[in-house]
C-alpha positions in Angstrom: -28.6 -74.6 -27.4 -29.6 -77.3 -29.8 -28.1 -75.4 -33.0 -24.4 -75.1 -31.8 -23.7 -78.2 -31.8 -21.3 -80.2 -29.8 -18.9 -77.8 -27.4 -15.2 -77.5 -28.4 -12.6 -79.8 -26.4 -10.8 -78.1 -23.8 -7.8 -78.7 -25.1 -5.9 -78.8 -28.7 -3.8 -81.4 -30.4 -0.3 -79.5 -29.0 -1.8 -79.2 -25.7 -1.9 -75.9 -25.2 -5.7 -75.1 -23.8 -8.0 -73.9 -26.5 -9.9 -70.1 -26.0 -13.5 -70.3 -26.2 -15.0 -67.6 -28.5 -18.3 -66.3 -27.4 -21.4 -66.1 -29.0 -22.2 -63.7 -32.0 -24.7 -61.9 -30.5 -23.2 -62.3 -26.8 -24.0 -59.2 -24.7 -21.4 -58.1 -22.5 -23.0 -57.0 -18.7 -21.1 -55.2 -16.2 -18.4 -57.1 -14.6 -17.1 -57.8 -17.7 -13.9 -55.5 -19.8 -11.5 -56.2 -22.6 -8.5 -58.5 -21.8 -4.8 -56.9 -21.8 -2.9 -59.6 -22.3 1.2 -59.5 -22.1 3.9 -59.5 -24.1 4.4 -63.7 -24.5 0.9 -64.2 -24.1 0.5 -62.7 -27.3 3.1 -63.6 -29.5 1.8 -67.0 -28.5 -1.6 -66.6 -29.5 0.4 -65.1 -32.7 2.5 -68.2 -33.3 -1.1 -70.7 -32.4 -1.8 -71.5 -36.2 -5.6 -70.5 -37.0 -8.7 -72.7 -36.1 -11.0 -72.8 -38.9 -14.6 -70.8 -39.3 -17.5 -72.4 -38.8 -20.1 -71.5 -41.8 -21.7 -68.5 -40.8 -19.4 -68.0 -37.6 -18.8 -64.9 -35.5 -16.1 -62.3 -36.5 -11.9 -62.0 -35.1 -11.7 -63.1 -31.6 -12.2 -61.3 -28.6 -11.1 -62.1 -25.2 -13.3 -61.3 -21.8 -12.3 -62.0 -18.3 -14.9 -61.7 -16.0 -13.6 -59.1 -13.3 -14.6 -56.7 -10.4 -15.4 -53.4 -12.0 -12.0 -50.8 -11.3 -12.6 -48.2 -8.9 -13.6 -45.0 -10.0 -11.2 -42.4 -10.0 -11.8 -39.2 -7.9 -13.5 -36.0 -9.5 -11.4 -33.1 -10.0 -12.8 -30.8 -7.9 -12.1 -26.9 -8.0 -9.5 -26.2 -5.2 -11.6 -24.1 -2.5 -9.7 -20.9 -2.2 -8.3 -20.2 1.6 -10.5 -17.3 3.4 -8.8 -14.7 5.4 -5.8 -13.1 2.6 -3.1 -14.3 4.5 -0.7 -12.6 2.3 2.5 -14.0 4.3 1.8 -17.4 3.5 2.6 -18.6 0.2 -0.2 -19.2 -2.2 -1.4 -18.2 -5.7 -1.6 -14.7 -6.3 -4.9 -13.5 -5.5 -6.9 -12.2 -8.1 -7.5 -8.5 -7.1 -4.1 -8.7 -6.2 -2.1 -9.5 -9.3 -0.7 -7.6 -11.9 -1.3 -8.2 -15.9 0.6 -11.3 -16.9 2.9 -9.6 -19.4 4.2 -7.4 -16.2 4.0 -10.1 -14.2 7.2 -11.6 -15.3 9.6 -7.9 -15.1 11.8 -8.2 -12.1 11.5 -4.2 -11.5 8.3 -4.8 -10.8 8.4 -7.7 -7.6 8.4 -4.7 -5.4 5.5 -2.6 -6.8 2.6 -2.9 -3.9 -0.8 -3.5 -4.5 -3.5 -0.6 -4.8 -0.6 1.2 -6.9 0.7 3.2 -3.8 4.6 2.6 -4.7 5.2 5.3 -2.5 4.6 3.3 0.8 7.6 1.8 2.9 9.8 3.4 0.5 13.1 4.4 2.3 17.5 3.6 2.1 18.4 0.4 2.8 20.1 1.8 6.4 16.2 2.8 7.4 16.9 6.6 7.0 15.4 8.4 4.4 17.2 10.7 1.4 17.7 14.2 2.6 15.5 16.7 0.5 16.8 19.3 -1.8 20.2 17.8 -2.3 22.2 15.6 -3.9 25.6 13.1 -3.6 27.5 16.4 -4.5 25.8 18.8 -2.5 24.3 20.7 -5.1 20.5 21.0 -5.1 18.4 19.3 -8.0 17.8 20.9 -10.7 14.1 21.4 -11.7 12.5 18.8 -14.8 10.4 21.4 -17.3 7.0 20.3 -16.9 5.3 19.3 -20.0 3.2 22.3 -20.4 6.2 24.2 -20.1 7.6 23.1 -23.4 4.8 24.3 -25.3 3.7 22.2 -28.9 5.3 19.0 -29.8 5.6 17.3 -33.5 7.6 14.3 -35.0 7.3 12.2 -37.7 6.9 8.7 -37.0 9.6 6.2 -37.8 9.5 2.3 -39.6 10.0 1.0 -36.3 6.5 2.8 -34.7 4.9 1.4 -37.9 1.2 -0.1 -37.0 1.4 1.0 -33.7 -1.8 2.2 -32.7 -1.5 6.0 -31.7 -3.0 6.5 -28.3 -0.2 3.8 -27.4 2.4 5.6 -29.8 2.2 8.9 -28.0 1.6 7.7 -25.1 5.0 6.2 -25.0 6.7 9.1 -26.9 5.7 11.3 -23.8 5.7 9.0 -21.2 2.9 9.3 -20.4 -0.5 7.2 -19.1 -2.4 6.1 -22.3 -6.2 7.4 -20.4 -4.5 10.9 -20.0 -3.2 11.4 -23.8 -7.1 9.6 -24.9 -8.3 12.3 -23.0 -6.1 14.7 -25.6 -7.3 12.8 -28.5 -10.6 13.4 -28.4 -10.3 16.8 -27.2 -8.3 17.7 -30.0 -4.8 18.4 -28.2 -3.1 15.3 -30.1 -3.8 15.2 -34.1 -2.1 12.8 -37.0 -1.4 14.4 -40.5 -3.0 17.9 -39.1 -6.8 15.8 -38.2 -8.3 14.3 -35.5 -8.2 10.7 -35.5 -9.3 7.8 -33.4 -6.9 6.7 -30.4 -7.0 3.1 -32.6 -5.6 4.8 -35.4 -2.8 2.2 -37.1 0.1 4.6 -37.9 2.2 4.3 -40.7 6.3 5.5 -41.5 6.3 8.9 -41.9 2.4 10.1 -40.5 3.2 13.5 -38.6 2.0 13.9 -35.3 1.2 17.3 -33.1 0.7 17.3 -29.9 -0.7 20.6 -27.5 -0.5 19.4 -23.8 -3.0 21.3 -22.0 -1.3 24.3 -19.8 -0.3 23.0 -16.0 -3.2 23.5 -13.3 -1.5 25.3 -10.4 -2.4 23.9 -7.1 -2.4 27.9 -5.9 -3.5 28.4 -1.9 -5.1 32.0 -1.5 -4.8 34.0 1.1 -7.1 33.8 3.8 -7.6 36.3 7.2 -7.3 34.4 10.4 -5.6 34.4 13.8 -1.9 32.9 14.2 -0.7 32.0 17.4 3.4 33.4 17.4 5.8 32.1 19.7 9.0 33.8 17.2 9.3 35.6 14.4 12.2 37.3 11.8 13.2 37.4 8.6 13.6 33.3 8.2 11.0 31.9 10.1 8.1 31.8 12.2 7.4 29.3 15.2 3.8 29.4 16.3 0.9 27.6 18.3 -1.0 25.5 16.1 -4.3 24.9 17.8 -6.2 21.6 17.9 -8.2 20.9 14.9 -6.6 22.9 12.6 -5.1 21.5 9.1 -1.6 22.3 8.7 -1.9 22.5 4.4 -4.9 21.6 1.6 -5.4 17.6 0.9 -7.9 15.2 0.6 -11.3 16.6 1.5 -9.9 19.7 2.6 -9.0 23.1 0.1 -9.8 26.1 2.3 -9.2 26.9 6.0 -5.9 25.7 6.9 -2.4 27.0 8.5 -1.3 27.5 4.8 -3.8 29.5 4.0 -3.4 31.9 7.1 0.6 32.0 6.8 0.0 33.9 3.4 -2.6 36.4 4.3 0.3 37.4 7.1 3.7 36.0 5.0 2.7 36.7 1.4 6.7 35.7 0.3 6.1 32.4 1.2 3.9 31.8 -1.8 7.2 30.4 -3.8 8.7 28.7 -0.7 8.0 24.7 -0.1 6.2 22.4 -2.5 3.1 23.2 -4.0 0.3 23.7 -2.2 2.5 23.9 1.1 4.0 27.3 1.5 6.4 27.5 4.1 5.8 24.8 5.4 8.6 22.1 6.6 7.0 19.7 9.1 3.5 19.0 10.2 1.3 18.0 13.1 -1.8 16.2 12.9 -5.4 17.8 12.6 -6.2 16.4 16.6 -2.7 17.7 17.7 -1.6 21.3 19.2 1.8 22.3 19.5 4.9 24.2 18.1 5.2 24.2 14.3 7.8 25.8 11.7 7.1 27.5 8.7 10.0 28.8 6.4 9.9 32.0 5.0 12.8 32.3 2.2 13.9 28.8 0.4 16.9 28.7 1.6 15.6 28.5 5.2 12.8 25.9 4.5 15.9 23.7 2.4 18.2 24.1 5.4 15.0 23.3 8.1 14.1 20.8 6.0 17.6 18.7 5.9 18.0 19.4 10.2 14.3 17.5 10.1 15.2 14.5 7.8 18.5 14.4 10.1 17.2 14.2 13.0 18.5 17.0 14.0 15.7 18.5 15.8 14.6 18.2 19.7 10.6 17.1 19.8 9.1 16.6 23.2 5.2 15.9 23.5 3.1 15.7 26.5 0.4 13.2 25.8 -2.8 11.6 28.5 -2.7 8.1 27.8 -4.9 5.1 29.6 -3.1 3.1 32.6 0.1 3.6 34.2 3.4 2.5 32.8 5.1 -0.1 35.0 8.3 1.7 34.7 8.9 5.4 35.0 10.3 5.7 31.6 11.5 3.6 28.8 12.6 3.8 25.5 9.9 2.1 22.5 12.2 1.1 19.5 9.9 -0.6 17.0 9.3 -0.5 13.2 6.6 1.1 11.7 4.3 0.4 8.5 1.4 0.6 6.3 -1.5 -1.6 7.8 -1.8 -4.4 6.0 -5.7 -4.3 5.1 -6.5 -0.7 6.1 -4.2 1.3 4.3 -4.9 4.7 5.8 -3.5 3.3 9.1 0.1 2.7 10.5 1.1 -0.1 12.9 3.9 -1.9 13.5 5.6 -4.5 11.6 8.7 -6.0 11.4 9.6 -4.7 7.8 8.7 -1.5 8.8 10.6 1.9 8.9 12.8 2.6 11.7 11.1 4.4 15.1 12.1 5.5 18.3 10.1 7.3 20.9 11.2 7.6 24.6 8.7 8.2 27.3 8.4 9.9 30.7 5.7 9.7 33.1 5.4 12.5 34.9 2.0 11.9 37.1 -0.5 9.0 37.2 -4.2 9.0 38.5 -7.7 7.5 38.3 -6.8 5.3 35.4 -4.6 7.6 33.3 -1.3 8.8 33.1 0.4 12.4 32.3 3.7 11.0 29.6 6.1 13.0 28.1 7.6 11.9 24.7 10.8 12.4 23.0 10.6 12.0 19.0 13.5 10.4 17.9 12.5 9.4 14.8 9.2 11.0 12.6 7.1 8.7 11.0 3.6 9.1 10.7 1.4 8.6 13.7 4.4 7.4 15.7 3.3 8.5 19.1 0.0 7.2 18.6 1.2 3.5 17.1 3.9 3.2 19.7 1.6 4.1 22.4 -1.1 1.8 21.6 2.0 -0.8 20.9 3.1 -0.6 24.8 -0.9 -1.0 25.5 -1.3 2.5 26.9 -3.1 4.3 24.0 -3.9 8.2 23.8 -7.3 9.1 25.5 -9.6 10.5 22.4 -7.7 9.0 20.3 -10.5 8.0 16.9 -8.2 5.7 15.0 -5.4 4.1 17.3 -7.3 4.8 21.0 -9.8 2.2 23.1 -12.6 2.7 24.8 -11.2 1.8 27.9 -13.4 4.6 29.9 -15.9 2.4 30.2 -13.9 0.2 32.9 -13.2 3.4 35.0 -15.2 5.2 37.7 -18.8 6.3 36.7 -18.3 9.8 37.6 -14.8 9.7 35.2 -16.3 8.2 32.5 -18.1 11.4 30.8 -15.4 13.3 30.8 -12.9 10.5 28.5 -15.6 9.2 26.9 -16.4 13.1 25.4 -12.8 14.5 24.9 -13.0 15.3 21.2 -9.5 14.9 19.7 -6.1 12.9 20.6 -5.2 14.1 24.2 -1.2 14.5 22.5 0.5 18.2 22.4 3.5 19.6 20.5 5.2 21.1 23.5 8.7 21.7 23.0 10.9 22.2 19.8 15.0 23.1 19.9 16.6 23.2 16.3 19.6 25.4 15.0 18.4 28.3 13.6 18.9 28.6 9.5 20.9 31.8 9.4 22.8 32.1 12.6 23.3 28.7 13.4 22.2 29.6 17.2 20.4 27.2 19.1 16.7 27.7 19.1 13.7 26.4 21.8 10.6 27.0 21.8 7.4 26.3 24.2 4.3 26.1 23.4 1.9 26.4 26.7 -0.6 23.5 27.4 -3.6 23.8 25.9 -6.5 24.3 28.0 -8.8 21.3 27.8 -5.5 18.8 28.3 -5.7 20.7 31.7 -9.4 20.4 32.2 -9.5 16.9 31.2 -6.9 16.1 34.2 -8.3 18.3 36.6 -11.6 16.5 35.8 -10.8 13.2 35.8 -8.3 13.3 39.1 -9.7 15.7 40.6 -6.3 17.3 41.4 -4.8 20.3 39.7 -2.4 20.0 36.9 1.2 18.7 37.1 4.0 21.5 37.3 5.5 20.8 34.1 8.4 23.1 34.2 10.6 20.5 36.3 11.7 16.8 35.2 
């Protein structure tokens, strides 16, 4: 351009070579980015004694290289979360999972298991569990007063409670959960300074509180007329024949009807013997399963039944139809046993389960099934049925832990597996000291009759002679 006039020598008078300023109004396109020069590049340029203005010249001088734009640095994605809960792989806590941060970082609380059942896998370091209804010294627990039974409560709140708010104050005065004593506030049952008051209430030194817990619900089981089966009798105890399909006690879904409920129309002292809801009784059988059961009739029987069951103490043989036939003629199935992992109303086995031993028997085998006997050594829940689908031999009508493996039979067998309606598994033989005399006591329970059907049926021979090993 005519009006810059001649172009600046290449070189200065100390021979260093001379920077080139751009022009005023130069635009800088892509390609081009500031110049980081180094440490003696610019205390150079620092020590390079000024070059005079031109009139009207550009501003401070600025430095371009022309260079190959920089990569551009990857996006920060959100990390894709791993499908399938793999909870023995290590990986963030996932989020139904974990617990509030502020408990998060309590030791105590490492072993508390998700969906709040603490009360699952819960047992002594040695894999037995405590003994019930005693202690280190022998002496049996004495009874905590409920809180009903204490009757009204009031204190006066100290400088340290100060500002708490009071659903949270009484709440951990009583220890007890904050919904529960919200539930008394409104209601009345807790009051500060003699009113009601919101549960957000700040409290100050020296507010008075009173609190009426509501009076104890009673889980009572009344009587109800029905048939018992009775295999023995006295003044202790009673042995009977539970039939199939019969609830041994009131629980989820199920308040009327059951073996509890019959034991007191015939036992009525048995309403103070056992835990609530439970009278009398010290072990129990499934709803599918028939068999020998106990039931206690004075406490001290059902404490000392109760201590020969947790100690192993007790003989338990099953008879059970199962599908296949054993390659060996008996074994012995020690493996652990635990809460599923995903569906929590089911057991299965795992390595950090509890301890469980069952030892089998086949006594006959047929047209795709076999007759087992079953010795209980240990008694967790649904043993027989876990171990036996463990083995790969599981119980024929079996809901939960059975297969439908009836379909790869015979046609003419198929109809009468496919239709059995319960667990083909039967209580039949209990042997335990008896609570008052110490004398060894057995007891048989005679085999149902559709276990015998459903063999005759499906081999089309008669049933086994069970009275010989």
């Amino acid at each position: 351009m005519a009006d810059r006039g001649p172009p600046a020598p290449a070189y200065g008078a100390d021979g260093h070579p001379r920077l080139l300023q751009s022009h005023p109004r130069a635009q800088h396109r892509r390609g081009v980015r500031p110049v980081r020069r180094t440490g003696d590049e610019r205390r150079e340029l620092a020590a390079h004694p000024a070059r005079p203005r031109r009139p009207g010249g550009g501003g401070g001088l600025f430095l371009v290289r022309f260079a190959a734009r920089p990569p551009a640095a990857p996006l920060a994605l959100p990390r894709r979360r791993r499908r399938g809960r793999q909870p023995h792989r290590p990986h963030v806590l996932r989020r139904g999972d974990r617990l509030p941060r502020r408990l998060r970082r309590h030791l105590p609380l490492a072993l508390v298991q998700r969906g709040r059942q603490r009360h699952l896998d819960r047992h002594r370091p040695d894999g037995d569990r405590q003994l019930p209804g005693a202690q280190e010294d022998g002496r049996h627990p004495r009874r905590e007063p409920e809180l009903s039974d204490t009757g009204p409560l009031s204190w006066t709140v100290d400088a340290a409670a100060a500002g708490a708010r009071f659903d949270r104050h009484v709440a951990a005065h009583l220890d007890l959960p904050r919904n529960q004593v919200q539930k008394w506030i409104h209601g009345g049952l807790a009051r500060l300074n003699g009113v009601a008051a919101r549960p957000s209430t700040a409290l100050a030194a020296g507010d008075r509180i009173d609190c009426t817990p509501p009076e104890r619900r009673e889980e009572r089981v009344r009587p109800e007329a029905g048939d018992l089966a009775l295999l023995y009798e006295d003044d202790d105890l009673a042995v009977l024949d539970k039939p199939a399909g019969l609830t041994v006690h009131p629980g989820a879904g199920r308040t009327t009807g059951t073996l509890a409920h019959l034991l007191l129309a015939r036992y009525p002292e048995m309403a103070g013997v056992g835990g609530a809801g439970r009278p009398g009784i010290v072990h129990r059988l499934d709803q599918g399963t028939s068999g020998v059961l106990v039931a206690a009739r004075t406490p001290t029987a059902h404490t000392r039944l109760a201590r020969a069951f947790a100690g192993r103490e007790v003989e338990k043989h099953y008879l059970a139809l199962v599908y296949g036939e054993p390659s060996r003629p008996e074994g012995l199935i020690d493996a652990p046993i635990g809460r599923h992992a995903t569906r929590r109303k089911e057991m299965t086995v795992r390595p950090d389960g509890r301890p469980a031993r069952t030892g089998w028997h086949t006594r006959a085998a047929a047209a795709g099934i076999a007759l087992v006997e079953l010795d209980l050594f240990t008694g967790r829940t649904h043993q027989i049925r876990v171990h036996l689908k463990h083995i790969g031999h599981p119980l024929v009508g079996d809901p939960v832990y059975g297969e439908a493996r009836w379909k790869s039979l015979p046609r003419p067998v198929q109809a009468p597996l496919r239709d059995f309606p319960r667990p083909a598994l039967h209580a039949w033989k209990l042997a335990f000291r008896h609570p008052g005399t110490g004398a060894l006591l057995r007891c048989e329970a005679p085999v149902p009759a559709d276990l015998r059907e459903l063999w005759e049926a499906v081999t089309r021979t008669p049933w086994v002679n069970t009275d010989s090993r």
